[in-house]
N, C-alpha and C positions, 0 to 999 in steps of 0.2 A: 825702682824707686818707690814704685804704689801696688799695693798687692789687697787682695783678697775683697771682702768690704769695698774698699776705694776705686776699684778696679770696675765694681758691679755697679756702683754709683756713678760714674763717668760714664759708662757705656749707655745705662739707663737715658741719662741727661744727653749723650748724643744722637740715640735713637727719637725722642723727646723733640730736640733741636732740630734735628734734617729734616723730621717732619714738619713744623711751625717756619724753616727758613724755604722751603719749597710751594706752603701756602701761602706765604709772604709777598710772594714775587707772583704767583697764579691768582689769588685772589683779588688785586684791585684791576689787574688788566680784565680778567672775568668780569667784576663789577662793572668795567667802563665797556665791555663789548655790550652786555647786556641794558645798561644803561644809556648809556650815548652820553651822559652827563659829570660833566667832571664837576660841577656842583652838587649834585646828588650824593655822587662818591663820598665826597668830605664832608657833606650831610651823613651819610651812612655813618661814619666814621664817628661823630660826634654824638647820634643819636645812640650808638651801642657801650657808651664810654660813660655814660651815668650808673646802668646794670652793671659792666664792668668795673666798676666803683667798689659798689654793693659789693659784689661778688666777693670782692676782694677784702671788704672790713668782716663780711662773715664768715669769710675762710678764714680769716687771723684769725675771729672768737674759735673757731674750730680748731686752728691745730694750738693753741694754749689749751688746748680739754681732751684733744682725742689723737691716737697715734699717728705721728706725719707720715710713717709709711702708707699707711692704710687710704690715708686722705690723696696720695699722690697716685697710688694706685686706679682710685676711681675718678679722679680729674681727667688722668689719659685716656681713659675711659669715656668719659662724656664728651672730651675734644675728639675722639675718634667717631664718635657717631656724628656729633655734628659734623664735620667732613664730609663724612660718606654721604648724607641727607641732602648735597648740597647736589649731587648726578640724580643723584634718585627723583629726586622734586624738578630736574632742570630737564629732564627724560619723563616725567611723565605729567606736570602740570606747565615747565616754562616756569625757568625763574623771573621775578619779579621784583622789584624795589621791598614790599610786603615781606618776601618771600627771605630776603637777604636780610631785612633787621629780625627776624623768627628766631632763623637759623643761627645769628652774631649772635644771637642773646644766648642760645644755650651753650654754643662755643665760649663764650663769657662764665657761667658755673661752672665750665672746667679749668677752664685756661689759667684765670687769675688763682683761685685756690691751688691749682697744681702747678704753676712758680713758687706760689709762695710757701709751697708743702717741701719741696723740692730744694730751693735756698734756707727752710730751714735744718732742713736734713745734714747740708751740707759740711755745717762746721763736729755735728753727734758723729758723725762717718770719720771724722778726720780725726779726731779724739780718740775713737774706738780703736785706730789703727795708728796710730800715736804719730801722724803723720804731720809734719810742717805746716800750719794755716796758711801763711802765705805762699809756700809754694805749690801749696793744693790748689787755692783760688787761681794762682798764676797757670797754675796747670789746665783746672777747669776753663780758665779765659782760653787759653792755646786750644783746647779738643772744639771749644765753640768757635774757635776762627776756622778751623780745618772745616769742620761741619757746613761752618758760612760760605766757604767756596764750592763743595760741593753738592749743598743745596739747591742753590742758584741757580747752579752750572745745569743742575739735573734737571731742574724746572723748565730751562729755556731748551734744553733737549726733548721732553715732553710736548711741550710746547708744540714743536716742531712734527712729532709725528704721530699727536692723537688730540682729541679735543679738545680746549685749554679747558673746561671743569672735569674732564674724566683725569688731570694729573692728582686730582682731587684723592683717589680713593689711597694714592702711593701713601699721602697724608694720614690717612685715618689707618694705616696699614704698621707705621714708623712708629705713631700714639700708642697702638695694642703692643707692638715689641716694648716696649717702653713700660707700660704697663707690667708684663711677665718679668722683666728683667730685675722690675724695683721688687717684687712679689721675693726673689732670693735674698733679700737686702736680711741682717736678720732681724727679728720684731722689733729688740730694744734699739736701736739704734731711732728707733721714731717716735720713744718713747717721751715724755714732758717731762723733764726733772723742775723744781722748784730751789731756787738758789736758798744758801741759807737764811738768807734774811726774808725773804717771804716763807719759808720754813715757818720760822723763828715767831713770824708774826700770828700766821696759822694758830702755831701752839699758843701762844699768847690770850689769841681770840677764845679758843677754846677754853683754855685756862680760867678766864674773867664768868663765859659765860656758865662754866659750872661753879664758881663762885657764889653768883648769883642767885642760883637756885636756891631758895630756904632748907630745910633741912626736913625730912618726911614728904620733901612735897616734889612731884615724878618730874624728871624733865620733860620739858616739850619737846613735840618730836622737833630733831631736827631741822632747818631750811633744808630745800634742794640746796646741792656742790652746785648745778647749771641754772643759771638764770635762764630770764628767756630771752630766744637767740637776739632780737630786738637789743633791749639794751646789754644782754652780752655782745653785740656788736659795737654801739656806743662808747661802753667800756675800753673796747677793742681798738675803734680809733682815735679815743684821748687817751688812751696809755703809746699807742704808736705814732701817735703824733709829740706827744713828752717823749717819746724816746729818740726820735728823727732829730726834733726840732728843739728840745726846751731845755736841756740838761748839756748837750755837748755842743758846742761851737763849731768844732774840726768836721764831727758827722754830718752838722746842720748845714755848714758849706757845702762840703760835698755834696750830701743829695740836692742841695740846689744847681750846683753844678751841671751833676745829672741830670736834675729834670732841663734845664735850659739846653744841652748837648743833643736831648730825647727830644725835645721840642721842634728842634731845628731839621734833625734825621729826619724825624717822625713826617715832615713836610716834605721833604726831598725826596725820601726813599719810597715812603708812602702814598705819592700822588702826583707830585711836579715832574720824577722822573717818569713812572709810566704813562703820563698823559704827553711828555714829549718824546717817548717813544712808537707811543700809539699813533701819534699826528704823523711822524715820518715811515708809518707800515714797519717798524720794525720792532714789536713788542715781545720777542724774545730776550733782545739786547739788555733791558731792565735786568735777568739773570747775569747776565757777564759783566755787567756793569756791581751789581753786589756780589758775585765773585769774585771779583778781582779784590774789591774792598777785603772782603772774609782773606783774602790771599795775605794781601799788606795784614790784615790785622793777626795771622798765625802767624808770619814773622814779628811782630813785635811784641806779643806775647809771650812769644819763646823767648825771643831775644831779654824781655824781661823778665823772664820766670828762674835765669841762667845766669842773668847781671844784677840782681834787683841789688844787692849790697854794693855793687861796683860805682853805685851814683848815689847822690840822698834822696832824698824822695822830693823835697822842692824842685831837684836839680830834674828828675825824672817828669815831675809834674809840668816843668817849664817849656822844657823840650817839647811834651808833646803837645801840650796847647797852643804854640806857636807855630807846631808842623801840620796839626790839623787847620790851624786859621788858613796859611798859606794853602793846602789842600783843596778847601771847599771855596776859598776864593777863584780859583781855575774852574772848579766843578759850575761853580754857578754861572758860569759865561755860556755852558754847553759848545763843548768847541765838538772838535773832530772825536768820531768815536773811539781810534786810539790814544789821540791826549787824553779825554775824558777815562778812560781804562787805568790809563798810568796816573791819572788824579785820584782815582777811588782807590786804588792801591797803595797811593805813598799814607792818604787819610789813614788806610785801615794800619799801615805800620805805625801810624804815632798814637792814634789812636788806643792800640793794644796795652802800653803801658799804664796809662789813663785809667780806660779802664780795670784793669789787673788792679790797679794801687787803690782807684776807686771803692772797689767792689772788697776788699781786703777793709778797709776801716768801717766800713757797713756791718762785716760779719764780725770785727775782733771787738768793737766794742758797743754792741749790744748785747746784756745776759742773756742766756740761754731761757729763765722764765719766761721775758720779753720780747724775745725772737719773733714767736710766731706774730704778733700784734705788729712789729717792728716789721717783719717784712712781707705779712698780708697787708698793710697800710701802706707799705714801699710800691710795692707791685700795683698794688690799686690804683694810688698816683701815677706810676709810672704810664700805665694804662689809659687813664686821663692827657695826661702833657701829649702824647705820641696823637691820638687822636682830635684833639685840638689842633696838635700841629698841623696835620693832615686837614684838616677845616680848612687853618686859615693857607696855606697853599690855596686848595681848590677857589678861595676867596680870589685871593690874588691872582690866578690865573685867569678867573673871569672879569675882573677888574685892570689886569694891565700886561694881561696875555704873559707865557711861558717866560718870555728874557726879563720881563718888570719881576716876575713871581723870583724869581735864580737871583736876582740883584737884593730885595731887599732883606732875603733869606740869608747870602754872602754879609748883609750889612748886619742884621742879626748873630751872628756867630761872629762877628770880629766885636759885636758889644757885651757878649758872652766872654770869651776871651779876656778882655781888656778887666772885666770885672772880678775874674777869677785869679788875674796876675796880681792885682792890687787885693784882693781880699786876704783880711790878716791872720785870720785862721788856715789858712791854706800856705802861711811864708815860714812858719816852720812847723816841718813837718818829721823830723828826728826824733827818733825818741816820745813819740807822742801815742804811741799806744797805748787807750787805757788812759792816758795821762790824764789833758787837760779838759776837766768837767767842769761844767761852772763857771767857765770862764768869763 
């Protein structure tokens, strides 16, 4: 089905993924061993999610100016040192509160720009190899559900028979394969093209300004092509923020979708579950417990990547917003750990479709000039909402302990839900590729 190119790029993004899903699950039980504070934690969380902002609006300015290979290359790159720094420093000063926002923040200059390198890459890869967007995405979703199980899986095995920060270095190990893999992608595939109309305009600009000149008399040099990085960043998040937000309705839902679905996870998975696995001595279970999710969610990826035409995309959209409400409603009660296993599993099948279909009108209808702004601004955000969530958990944990935290979070995803079923942008969804702007 996917060859050459496409092939190099999914493995990249899975070596990528298994590392970041196995720090996922290590690193907040790390933070609460070392910390003892589940307020702290979600302090952590909140306090490294303003740099992870940044990061993220000036990665956009970055890959609108310079190769997305190149920029993905050395993201994995910095996410991989941070990792490793994280044994290094806990071996030989003892990690610390200090110690843990250091290290989040330089994990932060790689992380966000090397998503946002990485989802831009994704749809130039799929062109080059004149491969189906939608079933690339659908695909791409399916290899990071496979990924999400045995991340986890591996994490909570680590876990089990060696330090929980020495699984650390597996991470920083998964980032450098990642790194080499993307290095064969070929150059142009990361290369910036300029649609016609900002072409168009270009020449335009040009055109006026040698107009201008009198006649005998030299031009002036020049402006720099780059501003500075400052308000090339600025730039970067009002053009990504008009491109999310201000022009298309269908996009503007969706990612608010996502940020509310990210907000709710982001609290769950992030904080409320390892600190009710911590309290019961069994903080490996956090891995199998997002295993089993990643399990459900490769079935329903696939399953959608296989049927996507078999249903409309309302129809697909409905299904699965309604089987993750019921989902996370069981999740939140924290019943028995094998109910709770079969709740994160059926979440991750309805979920899969969701997001496959999600993540498919993110990438078909933003231009390719605009991409980079459009999804170093995405990921920036995204980065934000998940660690907020993670805040207010730890809030609510200290405020009305684990089962208050699981309730109001349950009541939060069924006002998510409820919002998205009636929202009018999202009731048709046919035929709307591209389509409806302005609306």
């Amino acid at each position: 089905m996917f060859k050459g190119a496409v092939l190099r790029y999914l493995l990249s993004d899975a070596l990528s993924l298994i590392g970041n899903s196995i720090a996922g699950v290590v690193l907040p039980l790390v933070l609460l061993a070392r910390t003892g504070d589940v307020l702290a934690a979600g302090s952590l969380a909140l306090i490294c999610a303003v740099p992870q902002f940044v990061c993220g609006v000036v990665g956009g300015a970055v890959l609108d100016r310079v190769n997305r290979r190149t920029v993905s290359v050395v993201a994995d790159l910095i996410s991989a040192a941070s990792c490793a720094l994280l044994p290094v420093v806990d071996e030989v000063w003892g990690l610390s509160f200090g110690w843990f926002v250091v290290l989040g923040l330089l994990g932060a200059v790689g992380d966000v720009p090397g998503m946002s390198a990485r989802d831009a890459l994704l749809p130039s890869v799929c062109e080059r190899e004149r491969a189906d967007l939608q079933r690339f995405v659908g695909a791409s979703q399916s290899l990071g559900a496979l990924v999400n199980i045995v991340g986890p899986a591996v994490a909570a095995l680590l876990i089990g028979f060696m330090d929980d920060v020495d699984a650390l270095w597996i991470t920083a190990a998964f980032s450098c394969g990642a790194a080499l893999v993307t290095l064969t992608l070929p150059r142009s595939v990361g290369e910036v093209s300029l649609s016609n109309d900002a072409t168009a305009a270009c020449n335009g600009d040009m055109t006026r300004d040698a107009a201008s000149v009198p006649a005998g008399v030299d031009a002036a040099p020049a402006a720099p092509k780059k501003a500075g990085m400052l308000a090339a960043a600025k730039s970067v998040l009002v053009d990504g923020l008009s491109a999310l937000f201000a022009t298309d309705s269908l996009l503007r839902a969706s990612t608010l979708l996502s940020f509310g679905i990210t907000m709710v996870m982001g609290s769950l998975q992030g904080i409320v579950l390892p600190a009710y696995f911590t309290q019961l001595g069994r903080p490996e279970a956090v891995g199998y417990v997002v295993s089993a999710m990643g399990a459900g969610l490769l079935v329903g990826s696939t399953a959608y990547t296989a049927l996507a035409h078999v249903m409309s995309r309302r129809r697909w959209l409905v299904v699965s917003l309604l089987g993750m409400a019921a989902s996370v409603c069981v999740l939140g009660q924290f019943p028995a750990l094998p109910v709770l296993l079969a709740a994160a599993a059926v979440l991750g099948l309805f979920a899969g479709p969701a997001s496959a279909l999600l993540g498919f009108f993110a990438f078909d209808r933003v231009p390719d000039d605009r991409r980079g702004s459009a999804m170093g601004t995405l990921n920036a955000l995204y980065l934000v909402v998940a660690p907020a969530g993670a805040f207010v958990g730890s809030v609510l944990i200290s405020a009305a302990q684990i089962g208050g935290a699981g309730l109001v979070l349950t009541g939060a995803w069924v006002v998510v839900t409820a919002l998205a079923l009636i929202a009018k942008p999202l009731r048709h969804l046919d035929g709307e590729a591209k389509a409806s702007l302005a609306d």
